[in-house]
Structure formats: structure tokens, C-alpha cells
C-alpha positions as CSV (number, residue, x, y, z in Angstrom):
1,X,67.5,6.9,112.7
2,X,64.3,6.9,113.2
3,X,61.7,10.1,112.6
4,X,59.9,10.2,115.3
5,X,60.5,10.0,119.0
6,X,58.5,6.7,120.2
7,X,61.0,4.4,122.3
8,X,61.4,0.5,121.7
9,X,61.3,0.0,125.2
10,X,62.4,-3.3,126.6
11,X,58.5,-4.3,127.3
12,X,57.8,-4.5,123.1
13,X,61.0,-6.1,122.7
14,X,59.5,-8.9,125.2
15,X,56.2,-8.9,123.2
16,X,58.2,-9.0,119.9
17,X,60.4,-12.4,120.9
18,X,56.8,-13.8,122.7
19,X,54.9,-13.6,119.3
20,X,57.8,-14.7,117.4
21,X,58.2,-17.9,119.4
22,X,54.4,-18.8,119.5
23,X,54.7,-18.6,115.7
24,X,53.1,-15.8,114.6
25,X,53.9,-14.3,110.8
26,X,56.2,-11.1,110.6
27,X,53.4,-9.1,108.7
28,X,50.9,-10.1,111.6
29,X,53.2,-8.8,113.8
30,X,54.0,-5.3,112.5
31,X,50.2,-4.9,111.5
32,X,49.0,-5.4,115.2
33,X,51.8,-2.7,116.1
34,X,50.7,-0.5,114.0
35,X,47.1,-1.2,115.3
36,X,48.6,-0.2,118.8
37,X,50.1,3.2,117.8
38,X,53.4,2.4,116.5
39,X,54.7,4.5,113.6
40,X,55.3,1.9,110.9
41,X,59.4,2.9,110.6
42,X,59.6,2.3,114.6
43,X,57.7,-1.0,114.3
44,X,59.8,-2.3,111.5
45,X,63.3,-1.1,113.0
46,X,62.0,-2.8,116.5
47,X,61.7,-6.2,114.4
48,X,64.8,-6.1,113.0
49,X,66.9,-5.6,116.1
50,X,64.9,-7.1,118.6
51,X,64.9,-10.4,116.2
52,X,68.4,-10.4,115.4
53,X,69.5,-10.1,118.9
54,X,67.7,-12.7,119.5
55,X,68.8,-14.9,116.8
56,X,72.7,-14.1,118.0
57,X,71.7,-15.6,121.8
58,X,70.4,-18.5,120.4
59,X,72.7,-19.1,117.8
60,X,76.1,-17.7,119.1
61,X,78.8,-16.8,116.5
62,X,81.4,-18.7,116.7
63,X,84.8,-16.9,116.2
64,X,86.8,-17.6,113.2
65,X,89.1,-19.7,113.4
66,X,92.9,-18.4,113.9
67,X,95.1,-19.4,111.1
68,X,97.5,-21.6,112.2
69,X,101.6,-20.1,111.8
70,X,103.5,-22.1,109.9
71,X,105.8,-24.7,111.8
72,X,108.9,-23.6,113.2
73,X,112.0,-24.6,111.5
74,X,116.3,-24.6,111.9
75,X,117.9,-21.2,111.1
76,X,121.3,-20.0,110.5
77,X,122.7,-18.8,113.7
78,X,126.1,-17.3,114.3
79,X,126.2,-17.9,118.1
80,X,125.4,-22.0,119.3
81,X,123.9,-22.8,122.9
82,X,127.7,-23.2,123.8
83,X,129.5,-19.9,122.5
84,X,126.4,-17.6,124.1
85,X,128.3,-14.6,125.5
86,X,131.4,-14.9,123.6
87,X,132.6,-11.5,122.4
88,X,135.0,-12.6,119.4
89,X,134.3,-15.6,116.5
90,X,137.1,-16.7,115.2
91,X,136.6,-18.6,111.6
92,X,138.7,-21.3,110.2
93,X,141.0,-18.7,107.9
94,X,142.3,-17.2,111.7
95,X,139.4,-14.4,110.5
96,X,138.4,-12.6,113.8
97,X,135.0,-11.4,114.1
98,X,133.5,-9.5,117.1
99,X,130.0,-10.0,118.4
100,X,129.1,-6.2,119.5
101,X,125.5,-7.1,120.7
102,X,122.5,-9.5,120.5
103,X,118.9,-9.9,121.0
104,X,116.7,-13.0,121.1
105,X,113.4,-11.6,119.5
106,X,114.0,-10.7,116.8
107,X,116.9,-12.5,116.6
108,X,119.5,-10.2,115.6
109,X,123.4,-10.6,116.2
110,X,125.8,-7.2,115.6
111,X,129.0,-8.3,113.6
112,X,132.6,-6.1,114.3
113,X,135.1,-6.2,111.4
114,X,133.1,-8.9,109.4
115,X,135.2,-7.5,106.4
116,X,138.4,-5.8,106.3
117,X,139.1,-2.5,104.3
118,X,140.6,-3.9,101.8
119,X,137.5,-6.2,101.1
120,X,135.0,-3.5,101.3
121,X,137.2,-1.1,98.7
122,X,137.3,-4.1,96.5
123,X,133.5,-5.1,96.4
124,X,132.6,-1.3,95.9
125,X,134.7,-1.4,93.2
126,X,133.9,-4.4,91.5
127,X,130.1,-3.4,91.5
128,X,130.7,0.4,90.7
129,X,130.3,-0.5,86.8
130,X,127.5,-3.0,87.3
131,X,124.7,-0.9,89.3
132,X,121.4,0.0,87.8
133,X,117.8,1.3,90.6
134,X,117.6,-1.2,93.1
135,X,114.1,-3.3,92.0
136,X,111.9,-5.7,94.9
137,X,110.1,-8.8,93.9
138,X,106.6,-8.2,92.3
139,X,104.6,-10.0,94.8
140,X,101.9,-10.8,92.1
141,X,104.4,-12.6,89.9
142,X,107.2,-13.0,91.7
143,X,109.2,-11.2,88.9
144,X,111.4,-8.1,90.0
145,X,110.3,-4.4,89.8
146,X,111.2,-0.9,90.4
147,X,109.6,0.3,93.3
148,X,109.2,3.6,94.6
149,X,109.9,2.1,98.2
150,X,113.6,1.2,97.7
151,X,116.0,3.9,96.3
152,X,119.5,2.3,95.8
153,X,121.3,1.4,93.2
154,X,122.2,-2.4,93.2
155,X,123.5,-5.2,91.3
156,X,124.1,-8.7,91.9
157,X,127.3,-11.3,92.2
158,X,126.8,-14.3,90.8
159,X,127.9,-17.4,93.4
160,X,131.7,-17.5,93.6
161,X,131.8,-15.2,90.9
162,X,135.3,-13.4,92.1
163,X,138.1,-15.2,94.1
164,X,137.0,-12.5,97.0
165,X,133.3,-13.8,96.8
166,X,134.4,-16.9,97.2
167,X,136.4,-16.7,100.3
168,X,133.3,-14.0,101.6
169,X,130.8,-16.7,101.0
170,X,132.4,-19.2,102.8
171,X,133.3,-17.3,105.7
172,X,129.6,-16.2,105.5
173,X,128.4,-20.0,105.3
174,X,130.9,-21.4,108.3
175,X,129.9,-18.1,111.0
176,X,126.5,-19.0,110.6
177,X,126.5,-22.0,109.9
178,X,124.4,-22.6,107.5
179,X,125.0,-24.3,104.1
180,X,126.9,-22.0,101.2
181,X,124.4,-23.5,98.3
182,X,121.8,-22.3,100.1
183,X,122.9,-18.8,100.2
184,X,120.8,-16.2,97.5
185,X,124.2,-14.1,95.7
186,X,125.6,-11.3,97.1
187,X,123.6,-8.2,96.3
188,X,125.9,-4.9,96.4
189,X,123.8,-1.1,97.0
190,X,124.6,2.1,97.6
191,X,122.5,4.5,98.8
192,X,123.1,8.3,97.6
193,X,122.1,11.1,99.8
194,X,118.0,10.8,100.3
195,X,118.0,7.8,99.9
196,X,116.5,5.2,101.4
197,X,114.2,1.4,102.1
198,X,111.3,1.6,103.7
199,X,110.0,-0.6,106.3
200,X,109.6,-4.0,104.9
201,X,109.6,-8.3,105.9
202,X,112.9,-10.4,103.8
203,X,110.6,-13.4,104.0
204,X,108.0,-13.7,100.9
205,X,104.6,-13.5,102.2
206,X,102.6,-16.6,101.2
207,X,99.4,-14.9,100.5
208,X,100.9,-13.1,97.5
209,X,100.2,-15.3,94.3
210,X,103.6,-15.0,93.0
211,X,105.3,-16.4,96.0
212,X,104.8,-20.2,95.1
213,X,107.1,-19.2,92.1
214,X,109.8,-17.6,93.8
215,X,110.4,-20.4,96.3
216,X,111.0,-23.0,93.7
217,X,114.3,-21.7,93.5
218,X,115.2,-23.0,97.1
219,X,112.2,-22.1,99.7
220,X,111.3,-19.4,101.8
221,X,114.5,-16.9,103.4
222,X,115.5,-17.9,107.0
223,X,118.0,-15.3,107.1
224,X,119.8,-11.6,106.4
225,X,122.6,-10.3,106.8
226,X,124.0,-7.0,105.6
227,X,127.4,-5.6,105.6
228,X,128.7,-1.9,105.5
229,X,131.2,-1.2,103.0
230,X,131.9,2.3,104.2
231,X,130.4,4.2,107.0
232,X,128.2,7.3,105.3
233,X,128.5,10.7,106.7
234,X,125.4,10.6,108.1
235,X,122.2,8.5,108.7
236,X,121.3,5.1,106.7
237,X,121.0,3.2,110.3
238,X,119.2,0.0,110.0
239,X,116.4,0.0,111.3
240,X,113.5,-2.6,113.4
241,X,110.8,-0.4,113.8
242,X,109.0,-3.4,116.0
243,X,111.7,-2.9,118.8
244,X,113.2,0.0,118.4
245,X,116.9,-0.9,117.7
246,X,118.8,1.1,115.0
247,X,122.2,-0.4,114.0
248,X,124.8,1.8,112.8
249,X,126.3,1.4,109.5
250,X,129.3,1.0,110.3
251,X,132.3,0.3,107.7
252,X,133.4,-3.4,107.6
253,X,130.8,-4.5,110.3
254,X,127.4,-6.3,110.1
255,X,123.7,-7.1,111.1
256,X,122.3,-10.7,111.4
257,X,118.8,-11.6,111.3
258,X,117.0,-14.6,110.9
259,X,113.1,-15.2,110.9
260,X,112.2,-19.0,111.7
261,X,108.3,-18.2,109.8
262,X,106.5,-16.0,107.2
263,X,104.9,-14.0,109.6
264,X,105.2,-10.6,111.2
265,X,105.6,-12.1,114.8
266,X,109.3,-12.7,114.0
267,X,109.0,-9.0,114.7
268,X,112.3,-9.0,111.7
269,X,110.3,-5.4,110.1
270,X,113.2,-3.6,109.0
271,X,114.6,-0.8,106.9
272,X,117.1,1.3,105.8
273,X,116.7,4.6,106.7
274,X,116.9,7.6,104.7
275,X,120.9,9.1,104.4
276,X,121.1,12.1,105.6
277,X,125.2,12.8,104.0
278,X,127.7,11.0,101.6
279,X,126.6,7.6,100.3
280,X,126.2,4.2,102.0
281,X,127.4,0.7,100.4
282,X,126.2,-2.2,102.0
283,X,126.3,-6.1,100.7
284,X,123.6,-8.4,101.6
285,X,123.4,-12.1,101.6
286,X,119.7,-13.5,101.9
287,X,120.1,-17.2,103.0
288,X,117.1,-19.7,102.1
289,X,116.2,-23.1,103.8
290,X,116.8,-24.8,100.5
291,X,119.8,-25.1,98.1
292,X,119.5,-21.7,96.0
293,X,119.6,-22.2,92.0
């Protein structure tokens, strides 16, 4: 801000470009202003803007450029071209699996009596003994780390660890078609009362240094898919904040989502919100694009 009240009116701009063009110095310039009547502050300020405006007409910026998404590429996906609008998936073991609703972007696919009672008593209590706080991937190093975001308790079956994994893993890997050795192994968490996850992408963001490291072990997720093992007393929905869709946790059923890119317009931001009564067990199965080791 200037401290006086003299205008650059659009006459001295005029003059300003004119001199500038028929080549005369910057010093000549301000010195015949100031000759004229101009406060020196007002003279210099006119300069400035008048010059850089003028530099900007001539010389347009050009935009920067966008970057480009990464190419799209196959996902896991529970319901083919040809079984669109079928409301029960039956798998090879004569399993039965209902398909209670769907939606194209994101995609997400809601699973009925995925697992039986007698599977999700079992997995609770094989992990019971086994959990320790829930940790995320450090995205600087792509190590694992407590984090003040996610407040389960988790632990982690190893790959056909248990007979029961086994025959989960495969009926995971045949309804959604997608290889079993690419499949990350089944994560077990329960969530005690205030619990919660916030808000967060299952892909591993490539602008993070550590994520080169983590997808050596079998490439970026395409894919989630969490089961309840009980249905809390109340809250710990699952949550897309992009879309507004909350899906129940709901004992023995499941949520599908895949994301074909690193990027946040798979619109796949989810989270588990905070429960409100009781405790929630879920089991999750992250599915990558390469063979998992």
C-alpha cells in the first residue's frame, strides 16, 4: 500500500509500456516521473505492475501440465458382465452368497452370509491370543507403525495358515475371481468401544518414498474386502465419505471394493467409524495385482 493518495491511472500505465518499448532504461523512467510529480513509492509500484502485466500478455503462462493417471488395469470383481443383477453367488463348495447391493463408482459390491457363524466364532478365536494396536504402513519407509489414526487391535494369518483359512481364501479367490497368491493374509481387528479408522485410500500412494519398497512384494492393491465377525452393538459402519454410503457391519456379511489406480478419483476413501457399543471384529483381505510374497 501505497502512502499517499496519487492514482496510477490507465494514462501512465500507457506512458510506462510506450517508454519501455522505445527502449528507454528503468532509472530514466522513474527519474522523469519523479520530475512530473510522482511520489517516488507510487512511481516505482506503477513500474512494477504495469511492467509485469505486460510481460504476462506477451508472454502468456502456460498452465502446468496435468499429471497423467496411471493406466487403467484388470481388478478382482465378484459380479462378471453376465451375472449383473443376480441376487445370490453360489461358489464351487455349494457356499451361497447373497449380493445385497452394488455401485459402479466406486466400485463396491455388499456380500450376505460371506461367512457362517461357526467361521466367524472360530477366526475370533483363533486371533484372540495373537492381537497387539493395530499399526499402518510408514509411508516414508514403507515399514509398519502405530498410528494414532487406527485404533484396533489386529494381528495377521499367515497364507493357509489354518485348514479354515484355507478353505476362506479360496472361496475369497474364486468369488472374485482373482488369483489366491495374489491375496495379502488375512488381517483379523477388533475394535473396542471408541474405537475407530479414520478416513483413508488401501492403495499406497506413489508419491510417498517408501512405496517403491512396499510394492516389491507383489504391486500396488486392486482390491478390499472386509468381513464382520459379529455385528457390534452399535456404530463401526463402513464408511465412503466421497459418496455417502455407510455399510452396516453386519455379522457374517461383507464389503467389496476395488480401485483400478493410485488415485483419489476411484473415489474408494473409506473408514471405519468410531463404535459407539460392544466391540466389532472384522477380517480383511487386501488383494494385490501381483503374486503376494
Amino acid at each position: 500500500m501505497t502512502s499517499t493518495t496519487q492514482a496510477i491511472t490507465p494514462e501512465l500505465r500507457q506512458w510506462i509500456v510506450a517508454q519501455a518499448e522505445a527502449g528507454c532504461r528503468p532509472d530514466d523512467v522513474l527519474e522523469a516521473m519523479k520530475a512530473s510529480g510522482w511520489a517516488e513509492e507510487v512511481a516505482i509500484e506503477a513500474m512494477e505492475v504495469t511492467l509485469r502485466e505486460r510481460l504476462e500478455q506477451l508472454q502468456p503462462r502456460k498452465p502446468a501440465p496435468l499429471e497423467p493417471l496411471a493406466p487403467a488395469k484388470p481388478l478382482p470383481e465378484p459380479l462378471p458382465e453376465q451375472l449383473q443383477g443376480c441376487a445370490v453367488l453360489t461358489t464351487a463348495d455349494g457356499h451361497q452368497v447373497r449380493v445385497l447391493t452394488t455401485m459402479k463408482h466406486p466400485r463396491v459390491v455388499v456380500l450376505g452370509g460371506l461367512l457362517t457363524d461357526t467361521e466367524c466364532d472360530t477366526l475370533m478365536a483363533q486371533a484372540a491370543s495373537r492381537l497387539v494396536r493395530s499399526e499402518t504402513v510408514d509411508n516414508n519407509t514403507g515399514d509398519s507403525e502405530v498410528n494414532a489414526a487406527r485404533t484396533s487391535d489386529g494381528m495377521f494369518f499367515e497364507r493357509g495358515e489354518t485348514p479354515l483359512i484355507k478353505t476362506l481364501e479360496q472361496r475369497i479367490a474364486e468369488l472374485l475371481r482373482w488369483p489366491l497368491e495374489n491375496g495379502e493374509g488375512l488381517q483379523i481387528l477388533r475394535y473396542r468401544p471408541g474405537a475407530e479408522y479414520k478416513p483413508h485410500h488401501d492403495y499406497f500412494d506413489p508419491i510417498h518414498p517408501g512405496t517403491p519398497r512396499i510394492l516389491e512384494r507383489g504391486g500396488q492393491r486392486v482390491g478390499t474386502l472386509v468381513m464382520y465377525l459379529n455385528t457390534p452393538e452399535g456404530g463401526g459402519a463402513t464408511t465412503f465419505p466421497d459418496v455417502g454410503l455407510e455399510v452396516a457391519p453386519v455379522r457374517g456379511n461383507a464389503v467389496f471394493f476395488s480401485y483400478d489406480r493410485a488415485h483419489v478419483s476411484t473415489k474408494t476413501l473409506h473408514g471405519g467409524a468410531p463404535v459407539t457399543a460392544g466391540e466389532k471384529w472384522v477380517a480383511t483381505k487386501w488383494l494385490r495385482e501381483g503374486v503376494f510374497v
